[in-house]
C-alpha positions in Angstrom: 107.4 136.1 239.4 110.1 139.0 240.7 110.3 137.0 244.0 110.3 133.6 242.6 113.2 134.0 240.6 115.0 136.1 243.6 114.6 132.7 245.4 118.1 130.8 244.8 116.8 127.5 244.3 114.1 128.3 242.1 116.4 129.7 239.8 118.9 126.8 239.8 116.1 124.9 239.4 114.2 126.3 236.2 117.3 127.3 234.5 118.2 123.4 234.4 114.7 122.5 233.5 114.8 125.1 230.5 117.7 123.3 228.8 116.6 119.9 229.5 113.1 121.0 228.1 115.2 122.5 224.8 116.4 119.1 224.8 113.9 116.5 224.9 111.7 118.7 222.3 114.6 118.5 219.9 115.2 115.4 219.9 111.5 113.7 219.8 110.8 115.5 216.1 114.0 114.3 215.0 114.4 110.9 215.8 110.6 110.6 214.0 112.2 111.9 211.2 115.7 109.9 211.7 113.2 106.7 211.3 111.3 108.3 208.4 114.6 108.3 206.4 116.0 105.3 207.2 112.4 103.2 206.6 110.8 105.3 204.0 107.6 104.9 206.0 105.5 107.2 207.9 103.6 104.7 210.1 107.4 103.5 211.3 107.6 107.2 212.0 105.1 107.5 214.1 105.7 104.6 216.5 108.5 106.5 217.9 105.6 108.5 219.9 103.9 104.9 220.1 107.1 103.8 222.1 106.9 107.0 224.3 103.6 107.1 225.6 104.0 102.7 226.0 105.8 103.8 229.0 103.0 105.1 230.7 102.2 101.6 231.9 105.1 101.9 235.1 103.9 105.4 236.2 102.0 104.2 238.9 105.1 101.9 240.1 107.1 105.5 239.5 105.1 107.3 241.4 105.5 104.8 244.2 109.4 104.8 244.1 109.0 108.7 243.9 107.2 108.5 247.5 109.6 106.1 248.7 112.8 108.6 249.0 114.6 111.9 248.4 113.2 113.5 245.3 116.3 115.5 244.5 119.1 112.7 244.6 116.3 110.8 242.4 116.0 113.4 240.2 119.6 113.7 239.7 120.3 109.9 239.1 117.3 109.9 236.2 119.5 112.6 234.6 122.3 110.6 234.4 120.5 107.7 233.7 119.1 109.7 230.6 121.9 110.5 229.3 123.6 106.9 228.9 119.6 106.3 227.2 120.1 108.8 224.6 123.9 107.9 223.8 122.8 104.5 222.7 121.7 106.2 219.5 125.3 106.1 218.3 124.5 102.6 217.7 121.9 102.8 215.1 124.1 102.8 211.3 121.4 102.0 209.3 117.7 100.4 209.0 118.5 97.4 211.0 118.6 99.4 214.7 115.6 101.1 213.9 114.3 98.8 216.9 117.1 100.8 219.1 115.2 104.3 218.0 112.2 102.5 219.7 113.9 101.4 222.5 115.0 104.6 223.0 112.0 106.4 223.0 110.2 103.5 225.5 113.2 104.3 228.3 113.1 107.8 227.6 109.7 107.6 228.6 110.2 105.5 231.5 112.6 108.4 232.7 110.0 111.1 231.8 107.3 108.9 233.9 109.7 109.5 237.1 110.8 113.3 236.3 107.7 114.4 236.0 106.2 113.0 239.6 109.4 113.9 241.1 109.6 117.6 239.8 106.1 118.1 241.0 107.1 116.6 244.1 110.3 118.7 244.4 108.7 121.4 243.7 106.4 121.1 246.7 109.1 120.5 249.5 111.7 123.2 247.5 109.1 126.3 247.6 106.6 127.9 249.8 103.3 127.5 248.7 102.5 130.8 247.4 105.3 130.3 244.8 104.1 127.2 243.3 101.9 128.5 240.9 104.5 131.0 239.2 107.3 128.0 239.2 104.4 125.9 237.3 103.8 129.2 235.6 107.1 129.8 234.7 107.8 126.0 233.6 104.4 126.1 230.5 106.0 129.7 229.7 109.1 128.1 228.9 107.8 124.9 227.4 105.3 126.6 225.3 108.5 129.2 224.2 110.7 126.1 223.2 107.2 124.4 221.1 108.1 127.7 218.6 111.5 127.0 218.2 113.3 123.6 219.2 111.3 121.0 216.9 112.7 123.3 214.1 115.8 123.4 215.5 116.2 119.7 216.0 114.9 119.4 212.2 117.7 121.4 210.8 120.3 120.2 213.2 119.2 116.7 212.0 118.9 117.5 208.4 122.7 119.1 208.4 124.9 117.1 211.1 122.4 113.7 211.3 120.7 112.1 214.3 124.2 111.1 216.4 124.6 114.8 216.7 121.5 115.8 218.5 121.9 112.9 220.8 125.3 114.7 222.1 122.8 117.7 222.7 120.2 116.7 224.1 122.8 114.5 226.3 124.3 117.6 227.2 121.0 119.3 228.5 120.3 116.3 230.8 124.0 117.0 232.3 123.1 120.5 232.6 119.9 119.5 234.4 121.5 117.7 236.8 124.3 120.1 237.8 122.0 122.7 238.2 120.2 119.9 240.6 123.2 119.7 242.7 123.2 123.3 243.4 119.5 123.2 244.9 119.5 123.3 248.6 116.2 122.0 249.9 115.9 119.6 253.0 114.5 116.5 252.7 113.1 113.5 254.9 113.7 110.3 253.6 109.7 109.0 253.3 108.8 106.1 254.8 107.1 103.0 253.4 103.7 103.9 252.8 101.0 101.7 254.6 102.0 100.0 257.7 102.1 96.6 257.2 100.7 96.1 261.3 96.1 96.5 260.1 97.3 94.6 256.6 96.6 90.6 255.9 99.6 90.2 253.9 102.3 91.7 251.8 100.3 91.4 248.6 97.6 94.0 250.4 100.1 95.9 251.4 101.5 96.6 248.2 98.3 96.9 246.5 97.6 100.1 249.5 100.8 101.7 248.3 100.0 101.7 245.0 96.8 102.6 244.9 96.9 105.8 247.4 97.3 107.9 244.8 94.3 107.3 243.4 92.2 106.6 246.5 93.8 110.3 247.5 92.0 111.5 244.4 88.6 110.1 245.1 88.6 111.0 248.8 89.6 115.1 248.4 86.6 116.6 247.2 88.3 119.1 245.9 90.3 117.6 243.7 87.5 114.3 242.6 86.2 117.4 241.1 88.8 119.3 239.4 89.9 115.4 238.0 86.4 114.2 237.0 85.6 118.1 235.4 89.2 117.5 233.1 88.3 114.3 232.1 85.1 115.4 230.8 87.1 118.4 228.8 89.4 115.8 227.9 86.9 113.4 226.2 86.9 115.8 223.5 90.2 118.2 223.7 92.3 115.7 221.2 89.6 116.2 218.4 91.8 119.1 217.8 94.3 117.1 216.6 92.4 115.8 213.2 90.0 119.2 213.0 92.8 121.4 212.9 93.9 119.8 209.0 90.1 120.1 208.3 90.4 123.3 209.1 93.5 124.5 207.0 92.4 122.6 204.3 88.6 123.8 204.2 88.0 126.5 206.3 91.2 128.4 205.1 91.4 126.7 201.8 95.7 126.8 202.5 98.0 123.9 202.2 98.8 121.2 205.3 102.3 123.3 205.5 100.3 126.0 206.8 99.6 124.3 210.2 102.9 125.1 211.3 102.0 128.9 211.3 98.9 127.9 213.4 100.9 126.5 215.6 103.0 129.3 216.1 100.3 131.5 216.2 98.9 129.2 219.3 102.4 129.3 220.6 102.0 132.9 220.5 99.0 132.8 222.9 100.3 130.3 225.0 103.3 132.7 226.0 100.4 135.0 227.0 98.7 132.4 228.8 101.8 131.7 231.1 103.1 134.5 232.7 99.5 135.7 233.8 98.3 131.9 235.0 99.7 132.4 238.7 99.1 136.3 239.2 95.2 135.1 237.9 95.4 132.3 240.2 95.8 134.0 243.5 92.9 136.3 242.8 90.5 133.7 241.7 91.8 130.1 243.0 93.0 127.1 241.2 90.2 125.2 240.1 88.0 128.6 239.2 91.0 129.3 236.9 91.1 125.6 235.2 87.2 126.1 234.7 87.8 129.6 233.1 90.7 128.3 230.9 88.4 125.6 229.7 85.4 127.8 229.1 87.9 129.9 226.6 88.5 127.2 225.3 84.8 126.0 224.4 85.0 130.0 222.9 87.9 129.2 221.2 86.4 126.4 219.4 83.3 128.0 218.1 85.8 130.9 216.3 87.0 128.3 214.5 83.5 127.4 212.6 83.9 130.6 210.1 86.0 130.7 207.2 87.7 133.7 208.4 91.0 134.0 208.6 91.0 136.6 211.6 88.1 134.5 213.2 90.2 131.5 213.4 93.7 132.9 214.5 92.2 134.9 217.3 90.2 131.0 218.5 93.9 130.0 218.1 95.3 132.1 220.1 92.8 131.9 222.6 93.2 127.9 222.8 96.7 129.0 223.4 96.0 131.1 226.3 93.7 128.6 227.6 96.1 125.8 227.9 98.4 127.3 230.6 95.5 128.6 232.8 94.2 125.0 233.3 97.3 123.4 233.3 99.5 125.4 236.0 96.1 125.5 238.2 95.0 122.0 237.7 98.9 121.0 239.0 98.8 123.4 241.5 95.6 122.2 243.1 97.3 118.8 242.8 100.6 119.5 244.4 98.2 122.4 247.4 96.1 119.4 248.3 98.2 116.5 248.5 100.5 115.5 251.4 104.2 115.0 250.3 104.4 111.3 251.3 101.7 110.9 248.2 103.0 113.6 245.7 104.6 110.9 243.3 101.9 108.5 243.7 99.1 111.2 243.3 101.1 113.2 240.4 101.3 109.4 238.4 97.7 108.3 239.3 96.4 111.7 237.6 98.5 111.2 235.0 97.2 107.7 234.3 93.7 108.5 234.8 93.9 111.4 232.2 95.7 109.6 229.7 92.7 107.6 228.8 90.2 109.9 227.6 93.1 111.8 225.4 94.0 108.8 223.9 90.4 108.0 223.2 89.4 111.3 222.0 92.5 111.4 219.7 91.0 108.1 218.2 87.6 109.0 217.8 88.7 112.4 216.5 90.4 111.1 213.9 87.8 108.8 212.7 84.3 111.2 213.1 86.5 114.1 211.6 86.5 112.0 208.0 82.3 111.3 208.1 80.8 114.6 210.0 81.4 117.9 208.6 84.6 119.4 210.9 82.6 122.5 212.0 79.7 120.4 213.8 82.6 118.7 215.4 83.9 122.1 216.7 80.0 122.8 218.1 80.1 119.4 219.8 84.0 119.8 221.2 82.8 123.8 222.7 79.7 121.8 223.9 81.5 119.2 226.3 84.0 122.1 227.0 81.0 124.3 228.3 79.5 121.4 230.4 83.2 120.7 232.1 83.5 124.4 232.7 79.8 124.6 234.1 80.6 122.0 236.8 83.8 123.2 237.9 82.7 126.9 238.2 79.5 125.6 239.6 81.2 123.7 242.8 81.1 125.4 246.1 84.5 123.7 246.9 86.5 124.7 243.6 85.6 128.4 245.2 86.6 128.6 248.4 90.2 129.6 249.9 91.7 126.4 249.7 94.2 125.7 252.8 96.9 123.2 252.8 95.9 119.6 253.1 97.3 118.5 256.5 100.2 115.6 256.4 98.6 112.8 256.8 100.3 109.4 257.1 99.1 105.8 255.2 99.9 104.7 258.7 97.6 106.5 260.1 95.0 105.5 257.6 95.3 102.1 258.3 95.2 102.8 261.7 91.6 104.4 261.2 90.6 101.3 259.4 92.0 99.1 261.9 
């Protein structure tokens, strides 16, 4: 971590990202509340975060555009772009612009769909190798940090000066971001359009290859099919935890819903552990051995939550929140080790996509089992699927071995193979 921050860029780099991350978590919790207040309803509420994740439909065109030219310049413009999004909040007066909140929420989104393919992608061209993990490291350290502090911040800011006030903020932190952008120096190649058109029947093929590398990237590394396929699995289960925790405080602890916020700081807590000790694990161990081992403390972490103890179920707390860095800073540095940088948008947005769908289900199905089956054989089952996704990662010959840079490898190239 010493030399990454030593490294000029890096610093730049992460220092922007920290207020921009400040930011964005601000804001989110208090623009739910902002339409709370001016609806009186709690469903209205809670399509803000309805409106965000709705942009996940363009990630795969994102990802494409990403691939497509200079990540840094992108980067920057998205900022900017960002900014004039969140300003439009000075035109909601009353109950009548609560559409505006939405629309909001759908562009941040949007912009969030290209930052995040483009940082990864950044990240890849701006850093050697070996300090990829701590920048991913040093990035869920500083998220999980701001989790503790910024929604309460962006509550209070809201309840005393109002919602216009932390759209200046978190307006500010995306100028912030982007001046700190335009004092990274990294050298960059324009990409080329991916997927020759000479080997292709027509332009509609040939945007179909574009698009879909990302994914056909996926399936083809072994490597990373597996570390995908073994997340999904965890995944199919991992948003149960959003109903069970309530069951939990309500039954297991026998404490009011308000107490949930001191679980989450608790897991907070853990997650700051989690971070700082994700890359120097890594590099001992690998990438995909560590998101196995994350899950499988996590499929601990679950069964210490069965007993109606309360030091039982803070210590499975903070465990989850040592997990979640370990399998989240090596599953996206596998990503970013493995794929060439002509697909790191494409690939970054095609995992994100392919992800998204068992989360969203489990979530669903979470909330509904968790009001019919008893919450604790709901923890047995979630440590269950966890165990069995842990299993097959740390059971794979390739998620073991020293994993060497994936060579550059053009879609022209591919095509030419085909051809």
């Amino acid at each position: 971590m010493r030399k990454l921050w030593k490294d000029r860029n890096a610093r730049w780099y992460l220092s922007g990202q920290s207020f921009s991350l400040f930011g964005d978590t601000s804001l989110w919790l208090a623009l739910g509340i902002w339409v709370r207040e001016l609806t009186g309803s709690a469903g209205a509420a809670g399509l803000t975060f309805f409106f965000f994740s709705l942009s996940a439909v363009i990630s795969p065109f994102a990802g494409m555009i990403v691939d497509r030219v200079r990540r840094r310049p992108l980067l920057i413009w998205t900022n900017v772009a960002s900014i004039g999004v969140v300003l439009a909040l000075f035109g909601v007066n009353g109950r009548g612009q609560v559409w505006l909140i939405y629309l909001v929420m759908f562009l941040y989104g949007v912009s969030y769909a290209f930052l995040g393919s483009a940082q990864s992608a950044l990240l890849k061209v701006m850093l050697p190798e070996e300090s990829l993990g701590d920048a991913n490291g040093a990035l869920q350290t500083v998220r999980q940090a701001l989790r503790l502090i910024a929604p309460l911040v962006g509550a209070g800011l809201f309840a005393v000066a109002g919602g216009h006030v932390i759209a200046v903020i978190d307006a500010a932190t995306f100028v912030v971001a982007a001046l700190t952008l335009l004092r990274v120096r990294v050298a960059e190649v324009p990409q080329k359009r991916g997927g020759a058109i000479e080997g292709l029947e027509s332009e509609a093929e040939h945007w179909w290859a574009e698009i879909t590398a990302g994914v056909r990237h996926l399936w083809r590394t072994i490597v990373l099919r597996q570390v995908v396929s073994g997340t999904a699995i965890a995944l199919l289960v991992f948003g149960f935890f959003e109903s069970i925790v309530f069951a939990i405080v309500t039954f297991g602890l026998h404490r009011a819903p308000t107490f949930l916020g001191v679980m989450l700081a608790v897991q907070g807590v853990g997650a700051l552990l989690g971070g700082p000790t994700a890359a120097p694990l890594m590099r001992r161990i690998g990438p995909g051995v560590l998101v196995g081992i994350g899950i499988l403390v996590a499929a601990g972490a679950s069964l210490l939550e069965i007993p109606s103890s309360m030091p039982a179920i803070m210590a499975g707390i903070v465990l989850l929140g040592i997990s979640l860095p370990w399998i989240i800073v090596g599953f996206y540095t596998l990503l970013q080790v493995r794929t060439p940088s002509e697909l790191q948008g494409r690939v970054y947005s095609a995992t994100d996509t392919v992800l998204s769908v068992p989360q969203t289900v489990s979530i669903g199905v979470g909330a509904a089992l968790v009001g019919i089956v008893d919450y604790r054989l709901l923890l047995v089952m979630i440590s269950i699927v966890l165990a069995v996704s842990a299993a097959y990662l740390l059971s794979r010959r390739e998620q073991r071995e020293r994993l060497q840079p994936v060579l550059e490898r053009t879609l022209e190239a591919e095509v030419a193979e085909r051809a």
